[in-house]
GUDO-754418 format. One record per atom (N, C-alpha, C): residue number from 1; residue in three letters; atom name; x, y, z. Coordinates in Angstrom, 3 decimals. Layout:
<node><resi>NUM</resi><resn>Ala</resn><name>CA</name><px>X</px><py>Y</py><pz>Z</pz></node>
...
% end
This chain:
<node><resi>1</resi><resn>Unk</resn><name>N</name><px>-9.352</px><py>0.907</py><pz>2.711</pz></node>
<node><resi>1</resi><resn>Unk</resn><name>CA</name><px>-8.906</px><py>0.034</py><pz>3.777</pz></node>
<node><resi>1</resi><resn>Unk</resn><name>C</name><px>-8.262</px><py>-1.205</py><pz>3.144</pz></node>
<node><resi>2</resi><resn>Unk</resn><name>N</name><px>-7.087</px><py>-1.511</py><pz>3.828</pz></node>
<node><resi>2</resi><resn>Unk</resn><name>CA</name><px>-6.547</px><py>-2.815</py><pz>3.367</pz></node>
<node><resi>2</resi><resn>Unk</resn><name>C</name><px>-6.572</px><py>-3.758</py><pz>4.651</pz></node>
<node><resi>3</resi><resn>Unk</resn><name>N</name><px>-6.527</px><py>-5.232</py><pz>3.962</pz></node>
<node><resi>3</resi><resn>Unk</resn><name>CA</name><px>-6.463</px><py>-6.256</py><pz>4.929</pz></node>
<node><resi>3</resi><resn>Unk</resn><name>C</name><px>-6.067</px><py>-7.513</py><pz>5.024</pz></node>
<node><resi>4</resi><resn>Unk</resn><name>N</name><px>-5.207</px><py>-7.146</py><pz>6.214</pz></node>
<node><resi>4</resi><resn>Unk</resn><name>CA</name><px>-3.943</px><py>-7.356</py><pz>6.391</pz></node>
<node><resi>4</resi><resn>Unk</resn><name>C</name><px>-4.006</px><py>-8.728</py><pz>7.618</pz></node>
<node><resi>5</resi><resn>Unk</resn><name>N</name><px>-2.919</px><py>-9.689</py><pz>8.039</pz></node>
<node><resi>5</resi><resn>Unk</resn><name>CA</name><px>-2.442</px><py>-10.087</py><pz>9.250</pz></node>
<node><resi>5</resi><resn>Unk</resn><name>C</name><px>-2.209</px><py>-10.104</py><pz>10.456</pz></node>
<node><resi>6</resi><resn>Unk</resn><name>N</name><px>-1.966</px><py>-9.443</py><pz>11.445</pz></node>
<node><resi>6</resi><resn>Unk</resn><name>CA</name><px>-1.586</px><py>-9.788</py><pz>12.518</pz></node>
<node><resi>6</resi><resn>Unk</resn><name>C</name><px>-0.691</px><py>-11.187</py><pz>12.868</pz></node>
<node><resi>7</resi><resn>Unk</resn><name>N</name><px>0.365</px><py>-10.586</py><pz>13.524</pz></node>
<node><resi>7</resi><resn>Unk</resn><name>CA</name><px>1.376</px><py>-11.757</py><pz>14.110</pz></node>
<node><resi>7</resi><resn>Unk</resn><name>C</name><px>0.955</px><py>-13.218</py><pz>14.163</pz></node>
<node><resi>8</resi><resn>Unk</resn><name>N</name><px>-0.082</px><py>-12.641</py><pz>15.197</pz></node>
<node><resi>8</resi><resn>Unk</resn><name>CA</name><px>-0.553</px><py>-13.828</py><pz>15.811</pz></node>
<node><resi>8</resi><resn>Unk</resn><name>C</name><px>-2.119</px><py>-14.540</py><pz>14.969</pz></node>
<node><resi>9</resi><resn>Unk</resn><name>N</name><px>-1.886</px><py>-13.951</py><pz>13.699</pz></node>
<node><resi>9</resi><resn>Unk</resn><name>CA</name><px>-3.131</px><py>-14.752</py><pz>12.954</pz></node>
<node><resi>9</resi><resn>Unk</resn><name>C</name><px>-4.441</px><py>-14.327</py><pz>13.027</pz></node>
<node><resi>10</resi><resn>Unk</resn><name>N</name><px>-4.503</px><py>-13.231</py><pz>13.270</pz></node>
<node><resi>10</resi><resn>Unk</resn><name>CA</name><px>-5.793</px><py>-12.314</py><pz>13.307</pz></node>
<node><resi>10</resi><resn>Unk</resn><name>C</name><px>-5.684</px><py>-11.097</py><pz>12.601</pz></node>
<node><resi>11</resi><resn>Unk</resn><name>N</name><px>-6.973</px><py>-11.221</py><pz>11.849</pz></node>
<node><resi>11</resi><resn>Unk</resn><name>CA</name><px>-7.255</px><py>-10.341</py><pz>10.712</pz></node>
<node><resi>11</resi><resn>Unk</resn><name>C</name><px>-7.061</px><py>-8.961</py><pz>11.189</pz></node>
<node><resi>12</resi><resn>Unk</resn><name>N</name><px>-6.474</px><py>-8.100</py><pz>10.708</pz></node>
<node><resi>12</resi><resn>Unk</resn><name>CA</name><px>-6.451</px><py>-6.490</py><pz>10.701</pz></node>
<node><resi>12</resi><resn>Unk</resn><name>C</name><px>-7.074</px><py>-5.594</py><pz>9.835</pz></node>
<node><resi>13</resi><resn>Unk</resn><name>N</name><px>-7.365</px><py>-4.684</py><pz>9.716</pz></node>
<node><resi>13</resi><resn>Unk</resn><name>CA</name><px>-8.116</px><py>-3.865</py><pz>8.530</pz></node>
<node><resi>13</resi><resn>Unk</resn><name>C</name><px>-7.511</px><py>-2.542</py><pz>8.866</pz></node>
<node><resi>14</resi><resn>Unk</resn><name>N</name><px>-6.722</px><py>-1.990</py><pz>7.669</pz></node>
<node><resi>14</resi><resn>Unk</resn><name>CA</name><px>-5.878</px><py>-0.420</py><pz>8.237</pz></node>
<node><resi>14</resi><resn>Unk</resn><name>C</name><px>-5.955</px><py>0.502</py><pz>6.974</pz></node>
<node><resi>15</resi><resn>Unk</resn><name>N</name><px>-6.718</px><py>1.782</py><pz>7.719</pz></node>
<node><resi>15</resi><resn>Unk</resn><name>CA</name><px>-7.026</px><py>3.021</py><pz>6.785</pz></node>
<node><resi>15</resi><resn>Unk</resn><name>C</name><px>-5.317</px><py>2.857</py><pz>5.347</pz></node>
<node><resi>16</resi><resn>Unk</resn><name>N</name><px>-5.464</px><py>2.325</py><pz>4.434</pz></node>
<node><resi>16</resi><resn>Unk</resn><name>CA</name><px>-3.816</px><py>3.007</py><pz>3.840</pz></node>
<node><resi>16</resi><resn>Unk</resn><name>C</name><px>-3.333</px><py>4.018</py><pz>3.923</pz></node>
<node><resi>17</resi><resn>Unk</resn><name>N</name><px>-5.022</px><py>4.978</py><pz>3.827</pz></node>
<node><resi>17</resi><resn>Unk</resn><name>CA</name><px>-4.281</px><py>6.330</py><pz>3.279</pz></node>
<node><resi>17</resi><resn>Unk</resn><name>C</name><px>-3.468</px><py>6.625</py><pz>4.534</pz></node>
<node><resi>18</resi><resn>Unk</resn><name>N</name><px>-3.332</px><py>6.345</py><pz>5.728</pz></node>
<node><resi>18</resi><resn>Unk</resn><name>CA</name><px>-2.725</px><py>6.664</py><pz>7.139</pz></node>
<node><resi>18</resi><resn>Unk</resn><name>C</name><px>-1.244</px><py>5.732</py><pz>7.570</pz></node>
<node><resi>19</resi><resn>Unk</resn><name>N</name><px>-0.930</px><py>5.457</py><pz>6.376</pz></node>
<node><resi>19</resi><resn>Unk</resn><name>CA</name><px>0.394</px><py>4.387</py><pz>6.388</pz></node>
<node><resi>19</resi><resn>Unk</resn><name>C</name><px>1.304</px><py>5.436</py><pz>5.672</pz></node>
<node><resi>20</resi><resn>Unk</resn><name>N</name><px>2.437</px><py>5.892</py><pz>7.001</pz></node>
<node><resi>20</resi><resn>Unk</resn><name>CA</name><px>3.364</px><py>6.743</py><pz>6.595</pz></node>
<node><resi>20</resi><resn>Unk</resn><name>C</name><px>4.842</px><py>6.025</py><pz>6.517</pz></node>
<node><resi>21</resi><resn>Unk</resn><name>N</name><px>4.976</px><py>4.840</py><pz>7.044</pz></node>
<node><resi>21</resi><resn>Unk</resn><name>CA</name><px>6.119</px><py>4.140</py><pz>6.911</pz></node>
<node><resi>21</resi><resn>Unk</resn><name>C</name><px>5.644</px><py>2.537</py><pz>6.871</pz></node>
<node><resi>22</resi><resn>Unk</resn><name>N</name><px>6.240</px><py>1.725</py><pz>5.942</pz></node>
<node><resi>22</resi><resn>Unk</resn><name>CA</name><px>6.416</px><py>0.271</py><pz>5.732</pz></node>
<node><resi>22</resi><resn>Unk</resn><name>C</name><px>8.298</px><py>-0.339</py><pz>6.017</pz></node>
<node><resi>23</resi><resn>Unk</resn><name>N</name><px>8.661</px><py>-0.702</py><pz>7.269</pz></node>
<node><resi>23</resi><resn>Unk</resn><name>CA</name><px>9.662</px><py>-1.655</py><pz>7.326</pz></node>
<node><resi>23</resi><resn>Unk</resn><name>C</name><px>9.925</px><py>-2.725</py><pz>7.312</pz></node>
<node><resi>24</resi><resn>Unk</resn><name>N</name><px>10.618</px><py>-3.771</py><pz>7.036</pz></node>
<node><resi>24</resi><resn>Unk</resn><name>CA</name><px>10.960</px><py>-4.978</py><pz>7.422</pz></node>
<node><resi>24</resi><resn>Unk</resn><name>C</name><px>12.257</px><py>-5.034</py><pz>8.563</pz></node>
<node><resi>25</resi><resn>Unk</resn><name>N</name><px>11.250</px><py>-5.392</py><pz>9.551</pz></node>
<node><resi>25</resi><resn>Unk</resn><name>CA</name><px>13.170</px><py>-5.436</py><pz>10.816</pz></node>
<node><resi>25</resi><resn>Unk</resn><name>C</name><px>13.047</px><py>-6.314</py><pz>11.487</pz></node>
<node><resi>26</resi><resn>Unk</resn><name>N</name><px>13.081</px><py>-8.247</py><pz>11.313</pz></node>
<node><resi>26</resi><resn>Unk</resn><name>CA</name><px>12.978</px><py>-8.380</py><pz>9.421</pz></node>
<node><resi>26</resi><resn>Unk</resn><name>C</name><px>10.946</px><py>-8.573</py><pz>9.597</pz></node>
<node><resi>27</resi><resn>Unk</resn><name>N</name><px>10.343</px><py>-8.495</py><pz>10.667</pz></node>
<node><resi>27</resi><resn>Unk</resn><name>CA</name><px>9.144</px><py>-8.447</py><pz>10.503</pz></node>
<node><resi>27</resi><resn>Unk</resn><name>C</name><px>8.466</px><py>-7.610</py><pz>9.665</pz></node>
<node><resi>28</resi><resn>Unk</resn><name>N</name><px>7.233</px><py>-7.274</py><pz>9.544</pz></node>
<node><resi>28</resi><resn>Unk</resn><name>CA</name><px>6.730</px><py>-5.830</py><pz>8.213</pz></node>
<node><resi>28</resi><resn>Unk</resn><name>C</name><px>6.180</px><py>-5.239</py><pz>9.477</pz></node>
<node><resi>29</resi><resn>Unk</resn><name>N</name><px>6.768</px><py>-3.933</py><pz>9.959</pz></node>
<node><resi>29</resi><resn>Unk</resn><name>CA</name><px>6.119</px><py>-3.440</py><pz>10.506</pz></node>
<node><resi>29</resi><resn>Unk</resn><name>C</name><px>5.598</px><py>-1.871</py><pz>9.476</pz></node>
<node><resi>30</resi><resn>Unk</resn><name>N</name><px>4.199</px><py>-1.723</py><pz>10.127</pz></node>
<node><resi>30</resi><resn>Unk</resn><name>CA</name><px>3.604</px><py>-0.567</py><pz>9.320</pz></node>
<node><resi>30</resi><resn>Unk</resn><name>C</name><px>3.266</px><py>0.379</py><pz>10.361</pz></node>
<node><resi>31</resi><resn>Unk</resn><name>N</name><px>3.740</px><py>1.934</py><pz>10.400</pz></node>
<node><resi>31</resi><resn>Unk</resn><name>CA</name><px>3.404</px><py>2.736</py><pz>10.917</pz></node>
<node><resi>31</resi><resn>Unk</resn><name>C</name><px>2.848</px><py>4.018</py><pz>10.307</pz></node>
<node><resi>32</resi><resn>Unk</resn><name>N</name><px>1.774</px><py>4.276</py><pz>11.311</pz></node>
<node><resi>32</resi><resn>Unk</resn><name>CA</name><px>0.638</px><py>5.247</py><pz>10.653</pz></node>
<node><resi>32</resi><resn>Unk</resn><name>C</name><px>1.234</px><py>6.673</py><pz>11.032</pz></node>
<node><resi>33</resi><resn>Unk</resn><name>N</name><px>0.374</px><py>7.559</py><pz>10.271</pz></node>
<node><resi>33</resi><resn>Unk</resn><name>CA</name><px>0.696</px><py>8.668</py><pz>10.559</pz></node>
<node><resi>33</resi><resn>Unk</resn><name>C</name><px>0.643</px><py>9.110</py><pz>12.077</pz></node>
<node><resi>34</resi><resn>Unk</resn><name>N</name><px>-0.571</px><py>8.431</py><pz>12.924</pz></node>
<node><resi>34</resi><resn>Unk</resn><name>CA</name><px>-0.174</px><py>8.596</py><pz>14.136</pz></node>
<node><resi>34</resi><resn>Unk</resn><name>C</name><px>0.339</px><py>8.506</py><pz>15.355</pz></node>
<node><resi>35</resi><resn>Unk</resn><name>N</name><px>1.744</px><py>7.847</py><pz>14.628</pz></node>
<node><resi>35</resi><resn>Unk</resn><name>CA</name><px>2.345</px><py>6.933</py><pz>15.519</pz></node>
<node><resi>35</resi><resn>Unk</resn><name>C</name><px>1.960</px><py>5.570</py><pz>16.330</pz></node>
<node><resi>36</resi><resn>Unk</resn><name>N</name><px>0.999</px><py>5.047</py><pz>15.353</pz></node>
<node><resi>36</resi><resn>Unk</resn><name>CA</name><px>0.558</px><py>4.048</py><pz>15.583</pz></node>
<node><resi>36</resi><resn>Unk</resn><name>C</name><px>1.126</px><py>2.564</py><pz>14.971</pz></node>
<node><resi>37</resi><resn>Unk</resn><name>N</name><px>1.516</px><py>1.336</py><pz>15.657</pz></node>
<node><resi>37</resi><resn>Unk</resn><name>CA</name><px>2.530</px><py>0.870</py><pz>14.593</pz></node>
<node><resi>37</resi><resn>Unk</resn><name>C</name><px>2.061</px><py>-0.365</py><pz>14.895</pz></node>
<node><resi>38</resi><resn>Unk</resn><name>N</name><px>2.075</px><py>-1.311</py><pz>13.988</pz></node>
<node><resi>38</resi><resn>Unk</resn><name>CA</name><px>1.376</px><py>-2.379</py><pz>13.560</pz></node>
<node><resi>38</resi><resn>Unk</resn><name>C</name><px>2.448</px><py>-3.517</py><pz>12.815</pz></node>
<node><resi>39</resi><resn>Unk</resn><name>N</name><px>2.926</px><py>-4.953</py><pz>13.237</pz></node>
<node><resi>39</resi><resn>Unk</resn><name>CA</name><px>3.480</px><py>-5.545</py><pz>12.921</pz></node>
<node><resi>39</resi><resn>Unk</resn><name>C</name><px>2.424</px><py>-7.030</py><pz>12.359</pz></node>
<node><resi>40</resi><resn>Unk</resn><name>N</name><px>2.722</px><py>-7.459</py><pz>10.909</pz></node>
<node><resi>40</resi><resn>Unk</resn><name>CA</name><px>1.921</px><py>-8.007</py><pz>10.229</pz></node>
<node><resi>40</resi><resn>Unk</resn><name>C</name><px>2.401</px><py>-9.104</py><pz>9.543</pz></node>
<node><resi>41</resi><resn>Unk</resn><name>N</name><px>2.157</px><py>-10.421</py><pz>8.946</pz></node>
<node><resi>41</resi><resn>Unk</resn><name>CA</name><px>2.881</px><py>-11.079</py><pz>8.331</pz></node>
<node><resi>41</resi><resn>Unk</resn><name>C</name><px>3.001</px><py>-11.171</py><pz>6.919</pz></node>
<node><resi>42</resi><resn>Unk</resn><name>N</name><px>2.449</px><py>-10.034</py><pz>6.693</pz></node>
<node><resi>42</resi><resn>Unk</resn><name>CA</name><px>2.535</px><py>-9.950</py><pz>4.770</pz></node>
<node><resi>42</resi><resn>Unk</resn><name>C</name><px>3.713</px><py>-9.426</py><pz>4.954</pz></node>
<node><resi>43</resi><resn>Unk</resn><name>N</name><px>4.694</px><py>-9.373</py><pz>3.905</pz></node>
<node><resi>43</resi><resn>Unk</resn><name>CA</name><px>5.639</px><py>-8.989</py><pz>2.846</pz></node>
<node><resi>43</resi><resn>Unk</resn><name>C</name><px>5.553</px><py>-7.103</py><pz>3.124</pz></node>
<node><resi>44</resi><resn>Unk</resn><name>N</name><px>6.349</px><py>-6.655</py><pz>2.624</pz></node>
<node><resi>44</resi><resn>Unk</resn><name>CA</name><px>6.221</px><py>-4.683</py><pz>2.404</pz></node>
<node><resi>44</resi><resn>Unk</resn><name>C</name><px>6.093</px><py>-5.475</py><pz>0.694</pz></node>
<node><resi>45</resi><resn>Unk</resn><name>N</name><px>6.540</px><py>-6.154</py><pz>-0.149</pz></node>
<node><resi>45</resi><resn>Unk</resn><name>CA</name><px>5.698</px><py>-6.166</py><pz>-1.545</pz></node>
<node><resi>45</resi><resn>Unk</resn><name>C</name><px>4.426</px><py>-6.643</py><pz>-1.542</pz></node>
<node><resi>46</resi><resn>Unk</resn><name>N</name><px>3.880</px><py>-7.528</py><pz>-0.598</pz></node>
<node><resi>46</resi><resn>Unk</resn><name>CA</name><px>1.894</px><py>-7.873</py><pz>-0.154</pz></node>
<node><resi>46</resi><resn>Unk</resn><name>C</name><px>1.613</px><py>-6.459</py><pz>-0.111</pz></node>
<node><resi>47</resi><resn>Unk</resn><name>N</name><px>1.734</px><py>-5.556</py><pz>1.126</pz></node>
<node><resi>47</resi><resn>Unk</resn><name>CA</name><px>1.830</px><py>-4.141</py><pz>1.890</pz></node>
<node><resi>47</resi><resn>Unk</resn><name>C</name><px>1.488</px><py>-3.146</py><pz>0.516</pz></node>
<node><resi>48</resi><resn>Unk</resn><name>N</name><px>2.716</px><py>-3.099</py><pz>-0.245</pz></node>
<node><resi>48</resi><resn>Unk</resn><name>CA</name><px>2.286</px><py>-2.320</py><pz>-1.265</pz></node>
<node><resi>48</resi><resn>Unk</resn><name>C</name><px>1.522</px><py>-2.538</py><pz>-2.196</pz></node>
<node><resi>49</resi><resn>Unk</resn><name>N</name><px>1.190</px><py>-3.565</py><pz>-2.564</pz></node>
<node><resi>49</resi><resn>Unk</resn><name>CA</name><px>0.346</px><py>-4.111</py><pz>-3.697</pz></node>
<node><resi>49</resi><resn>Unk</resn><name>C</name><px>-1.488</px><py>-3.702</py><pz>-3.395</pz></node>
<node><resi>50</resi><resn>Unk</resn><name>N</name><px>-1.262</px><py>-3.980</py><pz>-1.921</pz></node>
<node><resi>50</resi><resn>Unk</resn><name>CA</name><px>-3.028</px><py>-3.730</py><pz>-1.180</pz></node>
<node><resi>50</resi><resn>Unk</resn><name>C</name><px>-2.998</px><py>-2.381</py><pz>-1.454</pz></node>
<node><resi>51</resi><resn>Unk</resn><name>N</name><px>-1.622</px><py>-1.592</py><pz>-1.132</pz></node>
<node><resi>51</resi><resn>Unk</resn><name>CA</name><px>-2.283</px><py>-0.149</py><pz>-1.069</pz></node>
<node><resi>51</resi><resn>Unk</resn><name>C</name><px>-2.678</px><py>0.419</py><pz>-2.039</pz></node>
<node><resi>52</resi><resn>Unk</resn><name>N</name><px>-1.623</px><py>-0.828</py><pz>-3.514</pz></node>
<node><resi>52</resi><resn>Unk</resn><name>CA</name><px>-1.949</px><py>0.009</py><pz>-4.524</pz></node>
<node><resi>52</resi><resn>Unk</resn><name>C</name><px>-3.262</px><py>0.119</py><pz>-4.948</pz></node>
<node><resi>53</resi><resn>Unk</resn><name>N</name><px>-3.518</px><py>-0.969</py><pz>-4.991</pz></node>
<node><resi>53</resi><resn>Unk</resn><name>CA</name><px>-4.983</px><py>-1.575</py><pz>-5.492</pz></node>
<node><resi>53</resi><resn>Unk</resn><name>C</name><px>-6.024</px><py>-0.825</py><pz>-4.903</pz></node>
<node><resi>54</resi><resn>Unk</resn><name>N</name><px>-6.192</px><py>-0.317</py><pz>-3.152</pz></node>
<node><resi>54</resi><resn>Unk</resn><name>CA</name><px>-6.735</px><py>0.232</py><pz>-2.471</pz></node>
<node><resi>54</resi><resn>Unk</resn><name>C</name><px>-7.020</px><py>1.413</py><pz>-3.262</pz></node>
<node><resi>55</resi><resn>Unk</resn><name>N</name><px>-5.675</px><py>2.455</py><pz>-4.014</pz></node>
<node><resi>55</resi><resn>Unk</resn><name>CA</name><px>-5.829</px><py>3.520</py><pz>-4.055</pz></node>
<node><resi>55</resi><resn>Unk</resn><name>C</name><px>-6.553</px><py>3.876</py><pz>-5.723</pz></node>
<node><resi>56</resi><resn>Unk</resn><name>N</name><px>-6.081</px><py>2.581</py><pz>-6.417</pz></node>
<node><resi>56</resi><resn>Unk</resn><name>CA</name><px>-6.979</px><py>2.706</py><pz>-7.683</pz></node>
<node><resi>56</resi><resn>Unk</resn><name>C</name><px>-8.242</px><py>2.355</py><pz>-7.655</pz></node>
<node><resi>57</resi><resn>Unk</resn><name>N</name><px>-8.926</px><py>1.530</py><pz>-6.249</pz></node>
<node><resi>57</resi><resn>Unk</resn><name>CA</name><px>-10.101</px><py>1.251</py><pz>-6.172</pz></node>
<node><resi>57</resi><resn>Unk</resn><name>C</name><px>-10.661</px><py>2.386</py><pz>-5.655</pz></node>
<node><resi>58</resi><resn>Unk</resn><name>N</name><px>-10.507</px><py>3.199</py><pz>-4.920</pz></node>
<node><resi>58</resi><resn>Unk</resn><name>CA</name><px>-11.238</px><py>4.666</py><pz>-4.935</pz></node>
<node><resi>58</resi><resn>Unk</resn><name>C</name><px>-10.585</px><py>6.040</py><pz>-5.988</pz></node>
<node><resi>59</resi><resn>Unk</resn><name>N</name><px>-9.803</px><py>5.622</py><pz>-7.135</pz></node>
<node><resi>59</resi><resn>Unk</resn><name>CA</name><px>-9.870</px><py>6.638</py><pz>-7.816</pz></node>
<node><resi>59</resi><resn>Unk</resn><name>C</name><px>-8.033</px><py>7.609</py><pz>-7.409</pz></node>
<node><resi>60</resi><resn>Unk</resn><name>N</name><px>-7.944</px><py>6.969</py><pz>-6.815</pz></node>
<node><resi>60</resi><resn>Unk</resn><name>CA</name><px>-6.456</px><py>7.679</py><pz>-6.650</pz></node>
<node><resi>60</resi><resn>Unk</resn><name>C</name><px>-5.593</px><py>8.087</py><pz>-7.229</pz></node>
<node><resi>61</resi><resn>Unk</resn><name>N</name><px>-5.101</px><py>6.893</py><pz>-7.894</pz></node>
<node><resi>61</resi><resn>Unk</resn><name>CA</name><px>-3.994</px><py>6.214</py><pz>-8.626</pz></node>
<node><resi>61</resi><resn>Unk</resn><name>C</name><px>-5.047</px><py>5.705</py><pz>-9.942</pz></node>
<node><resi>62</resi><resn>Unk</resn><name>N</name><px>-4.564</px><py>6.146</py><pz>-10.996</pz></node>
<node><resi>62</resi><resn>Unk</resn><name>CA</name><px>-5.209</px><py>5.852</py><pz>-12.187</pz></node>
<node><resi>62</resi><resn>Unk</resn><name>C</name><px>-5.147</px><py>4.183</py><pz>-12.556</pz></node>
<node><resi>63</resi><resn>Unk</resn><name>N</name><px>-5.711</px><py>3.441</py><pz>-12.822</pz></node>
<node><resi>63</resi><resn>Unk</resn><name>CA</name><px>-5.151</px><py>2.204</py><pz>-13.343</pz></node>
<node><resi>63</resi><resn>Unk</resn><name>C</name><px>-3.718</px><py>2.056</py><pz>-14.616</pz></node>
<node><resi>64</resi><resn>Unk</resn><name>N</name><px>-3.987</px><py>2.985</py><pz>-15.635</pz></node>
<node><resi>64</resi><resn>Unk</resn><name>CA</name><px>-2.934</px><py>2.749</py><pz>-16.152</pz></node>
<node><resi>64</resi><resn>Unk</resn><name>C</name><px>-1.830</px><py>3.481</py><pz>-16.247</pz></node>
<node><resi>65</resi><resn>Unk</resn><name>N</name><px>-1.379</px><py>3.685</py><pz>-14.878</pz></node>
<node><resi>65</resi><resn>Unk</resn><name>CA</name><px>-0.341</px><py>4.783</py><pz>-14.469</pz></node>
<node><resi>65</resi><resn>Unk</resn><name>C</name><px>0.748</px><py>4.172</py><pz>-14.835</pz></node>
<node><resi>66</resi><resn>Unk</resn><name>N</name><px>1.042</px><py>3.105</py><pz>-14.882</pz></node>
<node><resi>66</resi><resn>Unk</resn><name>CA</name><px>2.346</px><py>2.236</py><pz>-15.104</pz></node>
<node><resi>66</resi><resn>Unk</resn><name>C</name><px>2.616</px><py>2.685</py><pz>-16.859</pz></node>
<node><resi>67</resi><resn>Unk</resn><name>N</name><px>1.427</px><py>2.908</py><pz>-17.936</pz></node>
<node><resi>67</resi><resn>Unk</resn><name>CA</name><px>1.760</px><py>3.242</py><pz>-18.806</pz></node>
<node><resi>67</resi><resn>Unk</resn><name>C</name><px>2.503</px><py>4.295</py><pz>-18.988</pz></node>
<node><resi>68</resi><resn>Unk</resn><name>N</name><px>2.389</px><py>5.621</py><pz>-18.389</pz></node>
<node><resi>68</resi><resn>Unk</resn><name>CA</name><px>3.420</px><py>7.027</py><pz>-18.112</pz></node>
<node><resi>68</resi><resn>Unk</resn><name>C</name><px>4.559</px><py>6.242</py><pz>-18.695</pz></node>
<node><resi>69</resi><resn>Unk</resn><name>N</name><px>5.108</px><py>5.690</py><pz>-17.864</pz></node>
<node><resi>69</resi><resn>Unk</resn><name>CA</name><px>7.029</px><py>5.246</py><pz>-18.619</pz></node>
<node><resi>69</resi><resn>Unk</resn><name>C</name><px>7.221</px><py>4.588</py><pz>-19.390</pz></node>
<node><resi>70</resi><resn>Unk</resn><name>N</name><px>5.915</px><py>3.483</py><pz>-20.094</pz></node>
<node><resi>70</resi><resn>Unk</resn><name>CA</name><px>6.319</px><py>3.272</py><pz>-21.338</pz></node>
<node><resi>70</resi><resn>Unk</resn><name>C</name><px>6.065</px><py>4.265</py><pz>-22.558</pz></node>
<node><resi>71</resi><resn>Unk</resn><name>N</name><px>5.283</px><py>5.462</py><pz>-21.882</pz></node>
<node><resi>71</resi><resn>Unk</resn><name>CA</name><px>5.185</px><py>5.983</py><pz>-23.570</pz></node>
<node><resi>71</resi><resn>Unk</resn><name>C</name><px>6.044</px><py>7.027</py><pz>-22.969</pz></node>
<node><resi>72</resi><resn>Unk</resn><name>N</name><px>6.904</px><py>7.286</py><pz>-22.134</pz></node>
<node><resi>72</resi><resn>Unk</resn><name>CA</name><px>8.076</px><py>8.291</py><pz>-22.019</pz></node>
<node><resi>72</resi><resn>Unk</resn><name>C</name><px>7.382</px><py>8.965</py><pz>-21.576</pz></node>
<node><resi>73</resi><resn>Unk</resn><name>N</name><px>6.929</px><py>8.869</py><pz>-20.414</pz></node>
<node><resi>73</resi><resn>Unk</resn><name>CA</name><px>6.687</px><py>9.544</py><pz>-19.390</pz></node>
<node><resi>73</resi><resn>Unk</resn><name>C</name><px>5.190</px><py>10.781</py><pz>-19.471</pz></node>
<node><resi>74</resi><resn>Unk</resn><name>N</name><px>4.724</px><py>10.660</py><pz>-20.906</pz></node>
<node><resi>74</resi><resn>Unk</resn><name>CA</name><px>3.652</px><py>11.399</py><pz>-20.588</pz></node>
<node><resi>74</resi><resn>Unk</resn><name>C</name><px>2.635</px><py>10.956</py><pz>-21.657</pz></node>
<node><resi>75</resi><resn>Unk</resn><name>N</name><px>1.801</px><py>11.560</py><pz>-21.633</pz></node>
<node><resi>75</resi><resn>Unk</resn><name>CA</name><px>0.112</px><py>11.006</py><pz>-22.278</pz></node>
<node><resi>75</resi><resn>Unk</resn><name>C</name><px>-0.161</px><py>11.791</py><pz>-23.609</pz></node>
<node><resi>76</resi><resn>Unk</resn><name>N</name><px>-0.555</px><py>11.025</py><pz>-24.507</pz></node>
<node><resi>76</resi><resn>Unk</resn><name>CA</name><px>-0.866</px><py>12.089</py><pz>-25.640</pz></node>
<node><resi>76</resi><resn>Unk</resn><name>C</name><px>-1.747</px><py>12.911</py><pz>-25.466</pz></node>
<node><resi>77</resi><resn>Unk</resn><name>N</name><px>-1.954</px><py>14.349</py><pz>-26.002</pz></node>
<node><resi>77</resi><resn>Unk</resn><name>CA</name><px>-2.621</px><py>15.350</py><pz>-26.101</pz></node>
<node><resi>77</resi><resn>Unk</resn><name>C</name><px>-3.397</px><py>15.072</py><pz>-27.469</pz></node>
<node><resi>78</resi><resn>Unk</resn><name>N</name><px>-5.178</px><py>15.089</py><pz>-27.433</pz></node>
<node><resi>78</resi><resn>Unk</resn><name>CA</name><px>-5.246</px><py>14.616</py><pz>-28.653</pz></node>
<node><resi>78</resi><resn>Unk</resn><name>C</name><px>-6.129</px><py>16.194</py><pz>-28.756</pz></node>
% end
């Protein structure tokens, strides 16, 4: 779960894994997989940063995934 804004200054809390689209038009609106859509005052770079964090805090997303492209794209085999 990330947590997030509301327009009007009230806290939100939204499953990530259920965030199928992030726009700015120019507000951030976030829509879920179930057509559920949610306009917020963070950034889509705030937006992504929670999710990322979200998804390495349960194991998702490895923490040092960003390393992949500095060592050319893959991991040593030891």
């Amino acid at each position: 779960m990330i947590s997030l804004t509301a327009l009007r200054g009230t806290p939100i809390v939204l499953n990530a894994l259920l965030i199928e689209a992030v726009r700015a038009t120019p507000d951030t609106t976030i829509q879920l997989v179930g057509g559920q859509t949610y306009v917020v005052r963070e950034t889509i770079e705030q937006v992504q940063e929670a999710t990322i964090a979200f998804y390495q805090q349960i194991g998702l997303i490895r923490m040092n995934a960003g390393r992949r492209q500095e060592d050319g794209g893959r991991e040593k085999e030891e």
